[in-house]
N, C-alpha and C positions, 0 to 999 in steps of 0.2 A: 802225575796223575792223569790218568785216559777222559778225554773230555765225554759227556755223557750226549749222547745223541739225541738230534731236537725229537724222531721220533722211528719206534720201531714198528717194522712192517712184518707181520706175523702170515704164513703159507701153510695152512694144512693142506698135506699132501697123502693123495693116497691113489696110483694107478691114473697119473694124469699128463702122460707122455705126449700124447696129442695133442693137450692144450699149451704146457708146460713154459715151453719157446717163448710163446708171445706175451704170456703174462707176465716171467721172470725180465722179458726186455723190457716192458711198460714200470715197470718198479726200479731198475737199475737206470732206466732214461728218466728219472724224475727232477724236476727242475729244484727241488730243493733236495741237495748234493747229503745235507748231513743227517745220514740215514742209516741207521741198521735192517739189513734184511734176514728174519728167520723163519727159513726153511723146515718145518718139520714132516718128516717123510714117517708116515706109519704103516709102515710095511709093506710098501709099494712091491709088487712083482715083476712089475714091467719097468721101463727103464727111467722110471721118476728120479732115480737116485742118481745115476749117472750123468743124468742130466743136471739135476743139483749140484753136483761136486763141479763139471764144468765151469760153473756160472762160480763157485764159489775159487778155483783155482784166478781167474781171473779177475776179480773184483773181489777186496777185502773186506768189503760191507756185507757183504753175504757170507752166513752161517749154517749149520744145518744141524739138526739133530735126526739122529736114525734109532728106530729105535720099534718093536713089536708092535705088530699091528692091536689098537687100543681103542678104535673108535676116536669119530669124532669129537665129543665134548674130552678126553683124555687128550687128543692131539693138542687142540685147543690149550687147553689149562700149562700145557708142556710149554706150549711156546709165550702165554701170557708171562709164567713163572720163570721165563730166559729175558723176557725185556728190559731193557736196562735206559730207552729211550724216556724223555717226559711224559711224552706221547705215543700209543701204539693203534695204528689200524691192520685190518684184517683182508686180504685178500685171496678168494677164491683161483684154485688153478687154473679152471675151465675159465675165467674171467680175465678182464684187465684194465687199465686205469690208464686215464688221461695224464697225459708229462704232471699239469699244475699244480694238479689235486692236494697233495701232501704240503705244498710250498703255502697255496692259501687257504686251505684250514687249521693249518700251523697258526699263523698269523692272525688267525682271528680268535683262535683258542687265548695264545699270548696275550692280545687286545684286549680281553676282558675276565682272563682267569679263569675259562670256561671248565667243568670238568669233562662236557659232549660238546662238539661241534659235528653237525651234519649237513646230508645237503641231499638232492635227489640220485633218483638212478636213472639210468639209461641202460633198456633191454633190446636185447639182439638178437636177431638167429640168422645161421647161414653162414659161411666159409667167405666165400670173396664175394658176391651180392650182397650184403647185407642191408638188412631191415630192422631201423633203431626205431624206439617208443619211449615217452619219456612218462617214468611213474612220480607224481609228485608226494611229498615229504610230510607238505602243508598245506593249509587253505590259505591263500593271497593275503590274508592280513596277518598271517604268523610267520613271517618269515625275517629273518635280521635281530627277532625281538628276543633279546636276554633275560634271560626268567627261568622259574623252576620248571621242571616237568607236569606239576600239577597247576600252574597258571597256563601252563599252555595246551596242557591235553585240549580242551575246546578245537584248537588248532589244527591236530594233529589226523590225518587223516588214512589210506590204506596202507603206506610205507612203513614196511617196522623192521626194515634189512639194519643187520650190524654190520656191514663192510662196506657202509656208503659215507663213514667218518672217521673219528679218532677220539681216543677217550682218553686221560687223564690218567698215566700208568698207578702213582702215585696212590688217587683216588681209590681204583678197584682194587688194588695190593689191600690200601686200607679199611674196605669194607670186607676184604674175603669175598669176592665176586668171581666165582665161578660156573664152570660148563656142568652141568650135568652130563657123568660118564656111564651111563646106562649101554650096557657090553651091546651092541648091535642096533642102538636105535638110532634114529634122525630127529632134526628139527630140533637139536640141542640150541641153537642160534636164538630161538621163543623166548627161552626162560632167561638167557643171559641180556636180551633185548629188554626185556622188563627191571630186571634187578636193577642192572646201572640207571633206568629213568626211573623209579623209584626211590634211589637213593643219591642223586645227582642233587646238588644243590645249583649251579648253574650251565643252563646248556642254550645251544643256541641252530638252528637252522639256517643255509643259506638256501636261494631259490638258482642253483645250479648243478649240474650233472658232470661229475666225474667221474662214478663208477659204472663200467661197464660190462652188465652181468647177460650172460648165456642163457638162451630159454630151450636150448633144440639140443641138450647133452644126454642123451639116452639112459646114463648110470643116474640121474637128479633121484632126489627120494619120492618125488610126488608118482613117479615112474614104478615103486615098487609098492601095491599092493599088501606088501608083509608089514609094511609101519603103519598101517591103518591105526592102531595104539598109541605111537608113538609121539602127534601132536597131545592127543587127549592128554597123556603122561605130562608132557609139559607144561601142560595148563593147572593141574593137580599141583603139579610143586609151585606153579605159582600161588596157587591160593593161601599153600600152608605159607610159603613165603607171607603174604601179607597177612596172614595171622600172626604167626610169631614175633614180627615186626608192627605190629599193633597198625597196620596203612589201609585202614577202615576207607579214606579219602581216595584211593584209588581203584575202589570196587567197579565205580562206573567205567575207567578206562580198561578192567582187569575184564572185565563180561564182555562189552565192547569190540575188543581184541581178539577175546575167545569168537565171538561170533562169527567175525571177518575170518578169522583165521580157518576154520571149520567149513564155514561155506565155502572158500576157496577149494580147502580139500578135495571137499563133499564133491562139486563141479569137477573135478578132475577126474573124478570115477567113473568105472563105466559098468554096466550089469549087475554080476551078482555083489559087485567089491561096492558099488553106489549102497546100494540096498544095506549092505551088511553096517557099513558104515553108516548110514542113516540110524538105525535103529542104536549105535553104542553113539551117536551124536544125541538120539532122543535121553536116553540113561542118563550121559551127562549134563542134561541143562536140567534135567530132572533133578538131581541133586543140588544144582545149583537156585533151583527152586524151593528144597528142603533145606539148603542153608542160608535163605535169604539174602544170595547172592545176585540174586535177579535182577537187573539196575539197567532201564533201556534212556539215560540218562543222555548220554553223549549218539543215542541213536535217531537217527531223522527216522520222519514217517513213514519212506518206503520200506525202509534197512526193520524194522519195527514187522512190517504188514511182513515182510521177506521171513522173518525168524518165526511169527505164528504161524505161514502157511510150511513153513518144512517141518513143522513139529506135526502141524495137524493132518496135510495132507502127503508130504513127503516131495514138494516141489514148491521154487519161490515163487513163483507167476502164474498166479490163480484167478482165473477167471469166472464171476458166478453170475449167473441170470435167473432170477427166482418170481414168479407170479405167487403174489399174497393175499388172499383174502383182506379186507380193509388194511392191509398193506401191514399186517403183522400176523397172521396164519398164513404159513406157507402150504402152500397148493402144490405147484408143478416148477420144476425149472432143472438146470444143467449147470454143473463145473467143468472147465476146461480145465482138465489139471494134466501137465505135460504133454499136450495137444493131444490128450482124449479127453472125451466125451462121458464124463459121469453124471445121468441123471437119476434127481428124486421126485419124490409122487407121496406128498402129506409129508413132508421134511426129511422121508428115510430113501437111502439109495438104494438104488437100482445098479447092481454092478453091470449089468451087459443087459443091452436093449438088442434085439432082432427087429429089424422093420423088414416084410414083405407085400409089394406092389403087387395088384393082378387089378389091371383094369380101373376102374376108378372107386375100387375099393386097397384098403392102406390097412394092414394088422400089425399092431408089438406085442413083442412075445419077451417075456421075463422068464428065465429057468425051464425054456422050453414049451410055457404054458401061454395061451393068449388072451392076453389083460385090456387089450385095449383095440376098438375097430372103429375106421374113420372110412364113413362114404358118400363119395359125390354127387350130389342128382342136379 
């Protein structure tokens, strides 16, 4: 009988010739030997596949599935549904991992029956200079602590990558935990990140970095403009998800999440794609106010003050200086809202002020017309 392997290492692959090399060494070099690695190549054009079969001619742990290009969460789901390991982690092509990594989150998983063990990331950019940053996991006092996902959301902080550990093959088989395969879209990683911590009964963080993820890969989805949809989508199946599974308790980490996730976005836009996305980000928390999903529970007071000013003014870091009659009629003052200058006059704005100087007379002019003259004697 074929011993079953302590854990399988899952590659979706798709057109990643250039990364390929060093990620497929960093998984074959791993210090914990007893490991399946598979490969699934989804329709790569370029020479991913030949490069697969290389690595697979010469190391028996490596596998590979080929097979029409399907999308990510399809890729995905192919190679969950080939693991035959206790344990399976996920690594990206463009990426790649430290020797340890798989040896001791194995061992801590074993240790305590874990169905998550995680741990931080470490992000990169650059070819042979590189410049690493390390994103943490947890807040300082949740880290090592074994407990459910919902004792620890408190804990948990802007980290929600799935390829920074190993999950419990077992587990996800047994809940039906899968990718959402939406033909062409991205950030299928969202929904699958949620599901397993919602239905984990024990998981656990460490306060170390093994994975090492790429930020300067030009193909990235944040990169393409067309999935502007495509997180929102995932936040949707989240919700129905915790409808139909009745997980009322996870509202707060479920909005939370959404918020972080969105503003991330959001900040990566630029012109008309900011803009446009702004207003289908307004829609959606809109709804989420119509379903009483609104929960700034798990949100500190700046993260709070940051979500009212992108709903209201359409920027996090709003600046307001307001002169009030008995200090509750507003008179005159300004927002700094994206480093312009919006002022009001009796609480209502003034989209665009003209000031012109002549001497030691000073005029503003609104819509052309001159509202206001200030002169020196």
């Amino acid at each position: 009988m074929k011993k079953q392997p302590k854990v399988s290492v899952i590659l979706p692959i798709y057109n990643a010739e250039k990364y390929l090399h060093e990620c497929l060494d960093s998984i074959v070099n791993q210090t914990l030997k007893d490991i399946e690695i598979i490969c699934v190549n989804d329709g790569s054009k370029d020479k991913s596949l030949d490069i697969i079969k290389e690595y697979a001619a010469r190391d028996k742990r490596v596998k590979y599935i080929d097979k029409p290009n399907g999308g990510y969460g399809h890729t995905m789901n192919r190679g969950i549904e080939a693991a035959t390991g206790k344990y399976f982690g996920i690594v990206e092509p463009d990426d790649y991992i430290k020797p340890e990594m798989y040896e001791i989150l194995y061992k801590k998983a074993e240790k305590f029956d874990l169905d998550i063990v995680k741990s931080n990331l470490s992000c990169f950019y650059g070819d042979e200079n590189r410049i690493y940053s390390t994103i943490k996991y947890m807040k300082k006092e949740g880290y090592d602590l074994v407990d459910s996902p919902i004792v620890l959301q408190n804990y948990m902080i802007h980290s929600y990558f799935t390829t920074t550990g190993i999950y419990k093959t077992e587990f996800v088989k047994k809940n039906h935990i899968c990718y959402n395969e939406t033909p062409g879209a991205a950030y299928q990683d969202t929904s699958f990140w949620f599901f397993t911590h919602c239905l984990a009964e024990k998981i656990c963080v460490l306060d170390q970095e093994f994975y090492c993820y790429r930020q300067d890969n030009p193909n990235q989805s944040v990169q393409n403009p067309r999935q502007v949809n495509a997180l929102l989508y995932e936040y949707k199946t989240i919700y129905e998800f915790l409808k139909q599974h009745q997980l009322k308790k996870f509202i707060p980490l479920y909005f939370y999440r959404k918020f972080l996730g969105l503003r991330w976005y959001w900040r990566m836009q630029k012109g008309k794609a900011r803009k446009q996305y702004l207003k289908i980000m307004k829609a959606s928390f809109a709804e989420d106010s119509k379903n009483k999903t609104e929960n700034f529970e798990l949100f500190t007071p700046k993260e709070k003050t940051e979500y009212h000013n992108i709903i209201k003014y359409g920027e996090a870091s709003v600046k307001i200086f307001a002169c009030k009659l008995f200090g509750i009629f507003p008179m005159c003052g300004y927002k700094i809202i994206g480093g312009k200058k919006v002022y009001s006059l009796l609480g209502v704005p003034l989209l665009k002020i003209r000031r012109m100087a002549n001497g030691f007379t000073t005029k503003y002019y609104f819509c052309g017309l001159p509202f206001l003259k200030i002169t020196d004697k």
